[in-house]
N, C-alpha and C positions, 0 to 999 in steps of 0.2 A: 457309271461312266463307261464308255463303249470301247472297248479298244484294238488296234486292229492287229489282224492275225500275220505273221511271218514265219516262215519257215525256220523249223528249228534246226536243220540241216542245211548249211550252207557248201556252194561249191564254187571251186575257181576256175577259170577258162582265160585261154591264153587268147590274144590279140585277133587270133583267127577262130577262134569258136571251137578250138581241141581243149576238152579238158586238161587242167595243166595238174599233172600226177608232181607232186611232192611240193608243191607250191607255197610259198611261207607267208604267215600274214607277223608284221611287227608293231606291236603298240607302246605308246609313249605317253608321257604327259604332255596333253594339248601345246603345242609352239615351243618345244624343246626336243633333244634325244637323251631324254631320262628316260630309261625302261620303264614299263607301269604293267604291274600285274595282269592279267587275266583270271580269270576260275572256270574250274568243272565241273561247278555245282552251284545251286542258288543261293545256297550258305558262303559262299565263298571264303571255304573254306581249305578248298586242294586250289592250289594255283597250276593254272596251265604254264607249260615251257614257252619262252619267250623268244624266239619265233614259235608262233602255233602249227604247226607242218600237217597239210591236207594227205590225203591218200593216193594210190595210185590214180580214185578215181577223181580227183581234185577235190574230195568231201571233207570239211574240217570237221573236228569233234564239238561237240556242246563249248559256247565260251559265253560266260558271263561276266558280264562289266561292272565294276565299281562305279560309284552315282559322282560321276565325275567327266572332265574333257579330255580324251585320251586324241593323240595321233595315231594315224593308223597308215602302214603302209602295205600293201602289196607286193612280194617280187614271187618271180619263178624261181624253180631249183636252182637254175644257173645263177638268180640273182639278180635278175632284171630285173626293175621295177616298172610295174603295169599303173599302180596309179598309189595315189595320195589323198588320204580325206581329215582335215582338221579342222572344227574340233568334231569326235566322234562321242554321242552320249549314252548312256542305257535309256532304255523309252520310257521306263516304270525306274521308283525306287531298288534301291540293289538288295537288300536284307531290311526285314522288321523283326527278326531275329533279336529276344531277349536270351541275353546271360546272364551268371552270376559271378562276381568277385566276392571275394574276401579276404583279399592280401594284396602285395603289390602288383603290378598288373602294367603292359605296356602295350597300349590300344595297337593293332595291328590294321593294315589294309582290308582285311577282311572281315573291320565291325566298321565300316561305311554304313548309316542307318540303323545301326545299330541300341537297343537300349541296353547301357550297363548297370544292372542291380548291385549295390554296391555295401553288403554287409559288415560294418566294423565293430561287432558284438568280440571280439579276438582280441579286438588294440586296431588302434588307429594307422592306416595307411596310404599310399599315394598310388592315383592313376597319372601314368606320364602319356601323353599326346605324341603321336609322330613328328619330325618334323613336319612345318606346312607345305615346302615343298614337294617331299615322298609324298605326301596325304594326294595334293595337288586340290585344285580347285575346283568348292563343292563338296567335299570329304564333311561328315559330318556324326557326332557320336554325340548322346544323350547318355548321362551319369546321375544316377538316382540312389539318397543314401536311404535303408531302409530299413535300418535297424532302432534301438532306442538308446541305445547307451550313447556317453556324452565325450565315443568317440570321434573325428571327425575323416573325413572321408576329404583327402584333395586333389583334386585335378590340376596338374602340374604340366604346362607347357617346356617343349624338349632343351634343353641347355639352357642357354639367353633368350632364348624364343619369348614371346609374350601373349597373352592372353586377354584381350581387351587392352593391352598397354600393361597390361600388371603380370606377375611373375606366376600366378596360380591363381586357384579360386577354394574355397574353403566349403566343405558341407559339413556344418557341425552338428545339425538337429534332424529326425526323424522327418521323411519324407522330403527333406531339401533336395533338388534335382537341377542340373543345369546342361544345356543344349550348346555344343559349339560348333563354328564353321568353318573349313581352311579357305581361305580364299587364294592360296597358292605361296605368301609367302609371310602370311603370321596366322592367327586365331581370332575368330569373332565369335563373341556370345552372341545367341540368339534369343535365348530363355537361360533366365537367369535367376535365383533364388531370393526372394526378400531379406534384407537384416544387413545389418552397417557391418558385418562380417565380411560383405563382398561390397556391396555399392561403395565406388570410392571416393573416399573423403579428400575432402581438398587438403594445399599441402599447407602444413602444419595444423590442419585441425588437432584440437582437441578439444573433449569435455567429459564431464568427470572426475575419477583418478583425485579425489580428495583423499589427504592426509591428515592423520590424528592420531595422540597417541592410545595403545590399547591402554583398556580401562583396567585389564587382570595386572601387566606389567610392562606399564607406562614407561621404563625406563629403557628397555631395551625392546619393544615391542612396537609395530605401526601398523596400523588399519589403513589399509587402502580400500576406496569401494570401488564399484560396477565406475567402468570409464570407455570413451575409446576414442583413437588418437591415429594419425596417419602418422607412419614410422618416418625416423627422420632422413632415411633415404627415397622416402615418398616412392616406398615399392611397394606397396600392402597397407592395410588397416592393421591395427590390434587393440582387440576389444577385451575388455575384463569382464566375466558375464555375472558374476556375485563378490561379495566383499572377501578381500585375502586381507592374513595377516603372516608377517614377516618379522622375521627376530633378528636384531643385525648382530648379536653376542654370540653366532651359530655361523657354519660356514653354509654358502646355497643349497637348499635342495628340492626339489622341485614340490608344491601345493601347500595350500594355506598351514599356518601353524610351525612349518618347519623354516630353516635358517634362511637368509637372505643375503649374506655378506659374499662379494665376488672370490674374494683371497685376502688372505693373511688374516689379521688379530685386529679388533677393535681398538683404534688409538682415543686417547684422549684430544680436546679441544680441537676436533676434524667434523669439516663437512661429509655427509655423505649423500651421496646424492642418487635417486631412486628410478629406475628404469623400469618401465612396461616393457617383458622380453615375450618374443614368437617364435617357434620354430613352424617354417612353412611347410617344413616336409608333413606336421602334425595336427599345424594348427591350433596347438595347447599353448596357452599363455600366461605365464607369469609376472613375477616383480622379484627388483635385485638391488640390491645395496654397491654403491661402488663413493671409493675416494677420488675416483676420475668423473669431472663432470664431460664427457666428450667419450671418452674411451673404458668403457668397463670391459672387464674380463667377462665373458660369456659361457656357460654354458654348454657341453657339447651338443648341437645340433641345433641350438641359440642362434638364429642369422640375422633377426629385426629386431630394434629397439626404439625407446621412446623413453625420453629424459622427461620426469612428469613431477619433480619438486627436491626438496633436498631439506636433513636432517641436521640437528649439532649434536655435537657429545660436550661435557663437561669435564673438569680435570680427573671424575673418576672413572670416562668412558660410558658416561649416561646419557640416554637424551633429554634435550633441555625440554618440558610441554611448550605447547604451541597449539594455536587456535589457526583452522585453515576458512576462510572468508568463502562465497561465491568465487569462483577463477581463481587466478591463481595470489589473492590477495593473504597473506600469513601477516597471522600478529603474535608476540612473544606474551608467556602470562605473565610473566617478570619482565621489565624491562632492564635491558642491560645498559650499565654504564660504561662505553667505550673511551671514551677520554677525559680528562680534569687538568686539562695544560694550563699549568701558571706563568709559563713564558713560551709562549708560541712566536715565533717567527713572524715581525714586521716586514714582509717582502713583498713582493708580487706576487711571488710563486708560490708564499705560505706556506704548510708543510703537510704534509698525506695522514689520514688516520685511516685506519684498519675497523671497520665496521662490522658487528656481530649478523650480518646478515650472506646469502650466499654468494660465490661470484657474477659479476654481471646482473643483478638482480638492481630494482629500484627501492633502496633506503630511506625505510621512511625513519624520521630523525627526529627529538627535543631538543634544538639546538640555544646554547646561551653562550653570550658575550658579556663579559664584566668588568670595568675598570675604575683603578680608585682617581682616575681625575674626572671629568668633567662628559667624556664622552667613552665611548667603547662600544665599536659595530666588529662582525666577522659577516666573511661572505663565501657561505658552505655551494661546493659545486662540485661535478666528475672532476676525476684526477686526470683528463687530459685538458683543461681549461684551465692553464698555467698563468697565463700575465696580464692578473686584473687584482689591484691593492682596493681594500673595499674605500669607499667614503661617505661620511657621514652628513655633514652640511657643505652649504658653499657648493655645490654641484649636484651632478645626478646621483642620487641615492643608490649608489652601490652595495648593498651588505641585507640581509637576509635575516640576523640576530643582533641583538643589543638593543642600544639605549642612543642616540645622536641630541647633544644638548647644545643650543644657538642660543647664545641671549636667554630668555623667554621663554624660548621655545623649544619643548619636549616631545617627542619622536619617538614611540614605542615600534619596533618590527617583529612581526611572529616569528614564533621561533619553530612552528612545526612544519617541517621541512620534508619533502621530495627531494633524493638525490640519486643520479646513477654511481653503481660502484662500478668500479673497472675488475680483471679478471682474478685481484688479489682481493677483491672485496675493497678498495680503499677508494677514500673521497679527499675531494684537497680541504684546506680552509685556508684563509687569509684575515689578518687583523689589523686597524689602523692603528691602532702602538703597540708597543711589546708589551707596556700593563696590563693589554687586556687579558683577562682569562680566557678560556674554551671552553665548555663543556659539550659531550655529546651522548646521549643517551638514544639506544635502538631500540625503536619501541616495533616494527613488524620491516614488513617485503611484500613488492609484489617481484613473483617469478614471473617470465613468458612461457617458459615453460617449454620454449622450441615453435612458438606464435611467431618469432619474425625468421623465421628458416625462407 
């Protein structure tokens, strides 16, 4: 392609055709009075002073442009101003100028066009992005990781700024590269690397992240595999790329085999519940044990998570086995007996049980109703569906477990039951007499897992 020829020495002349001796030119970012660099060289690498000041004989020196819209103004010494041109461009790209990183690094003005090689054979680091407005519109850098180690390389937008809408971008595998644009007042990808490490996931996805216990030692031990989940502040992915194992009898410490517990001492008869954790400055991710299902202690450098199922212990601080389904469907290999009430409450409002499943989780139940006269229904439901007495015959069939005897006429109703807990794990029940017995046994759960975020 052909292109045409300009003087690389440029001069200024005053309104009447005298050259204008010391004459200043000022550039800006296009439709502001933000200063915007210049250069002395095609590396732009030395920046010119900002007015550029001609000579006596109105000659300016060498100025190259960053691949972007600058203003540009004109005045004489005095300060007059002779004209105004916006927006002003370079005719060719500014720099194809390859570097190399291999540490932290903050892209400067003069890697417009730029490719940055990005070695993390050392440990893993961050390249942070100008703001988009310094960059201005059009600023454009290329990050390529190109080492093999299974460090990860991230390109990190300035402060709150955002990148595509998301906080960073991750290069964790050998030859991943990503292309970005300022458009003046955020980041646009252009070229982007393959792998659910960046493409983002909608919010609350997740799949994956199965749970089970380790087969060496099952009691204090859990295999998580390969999962990934969009964090629950829907700011990043985090992806597990091989199977970890976690020990919740050990306090956290970062990769497979070693402890997993957030803080303090493994309790008896406690949920604990499991966290996919990220740190975005590294992009290294792990898994963490916490008695907080919402709020676990993290990590130093720990900033995204993702709640991805939940554990029990037993009165001697063991975990109970559990078989984990497709999604997030768990079933217990023992089933628990949570109630055997011999006088439960004939009310409306019946009375709460506390189910061996985790909070806000759906309870699946063997539910019975027993009584030594003639009839005996219960009618199992969330603890916040308070004023409904079940009934057996003579109306609409309210109750869920038992036996309803009419005359004649015998009435079995299942008794294997869906129910929701609420956030202490409890479910209500109700009985039509007080003879009736209860019983409830847990036999699994399905978690959401953070599906209705």
């Amino acid at each position: 392609m052909a292109g045409r020829f300009t003087f690389p020495i440029q001069s200024a002349f005053d309104n009447d055709g005298t050259p204008g001796a010391g004459a200043k030119l000022y550039f800006y970012i296009s439709g502001t009075s933000t200063a915007l660099d210049t250069f002395s060289d095609d590396a732009l690498s030395v920046a010119n002073t900002n007015p550029v000041d001609a000579d006596s004989a109105g000659r300016f020196p060498a100025i190259f442009l960053s691949d972007q819209d600058y203003k540009v103004i004109l005045r004489t010494s005095e300060g007059v101003t002779l004209w105004t041109a916006d927006p002003v461009r370079a005719a060719e790209p500014t720099s194809t100028t390859v570097i190399s990183k291999s540490t932290t690094y903050t892209v400067t003005s003069a890697d417009n066009g730029r490719l940055i090689k990005a070695d993390a054979t050392a440990g893993a680091f961050t390249i942070t992005l100008p703001p988009a407005a310094t960059a201005g519109n059009g600023f454009e850098v290329t990050v390529k990781k190109v080492d093999s180690s299974a460090n990860a390389v991230t390109l990190d937008a300035d402060g709150s700024e955002t990148i595509d809408g998301g906080t960073d971008i991750s290069l964790p595998n050998q030859h991943d590269a990503v292309q970005v644009r300022s458009d003046g007042t955020a980041w646009q990808v252009i070229v982007q690397p393959f792998g659910s490490e960046n493409i983002p996931l909608g919010l609350g996805f997740i799949s994956g992240f199965v749970l089970s216990n380790n087969t060496t030692d099952a009691e204090h031990d859990i295999d998580i595999s390969p999962g990934a989940a969009r964090n629950d502040a829907d700011g990043g992915n985090i992806v597990l790329s091989s199977v970890t194992v976690k020990r919740l009898d050990a306090a956290w410490a970062v990769g497979s085999g070693n402890g997993g517990l957030d803080t303090g001492a493994v309790a008896v008869d406690t949920w604990y519940h499991l966290f996919a954790i990220r740190r975005s400055d590294t992009g290294v991710v792990d898994v963490l044990f916490s008695a907080s299902p919402t709020a676990p202690t993290l990590p130093g450098g720990y900033d995204q998570k993702r709640r991805i199922g939940a554990v029990l212990t037993d009165s001697s601080s063991n975990i109970l086995p559990f078989l984990q389904r497709p999604g997030g469907f768990f079933e217990w290999v023992t089933p628990i007996l949570d109630a055997n009430d011999g006088s439960p409450t004939a009310t409306n409002e019946g009375e709460l049980y506390t189910i061996s499943v985790p909070p806000s989780a759906l309870a699946h139940i063997s539910a019975g109703a027993n009584s030594a006269d003639t009839a005996g229904v219960a009618y199992f439901r969330a603890s916040d569906i308070t004023n409904d007495i079940p009934v057996d015959f003579g109306g609409l069939p309210l109750h869920n477990a038992g036996i309803a005897v009419g005359g004649a006429t015998v009435t079995a109703r299942a008794s294997d039951l869906w129910v929701w807990t609420d956030s202490s794990s409890q479910i209500r029940a109700s009985v039509d007499a007080a003879s009736t017995d209860l019983t409830i046994m847990a036999k699994g759960w399905f978690d959401p897992r953070g599906q209705d975020a």
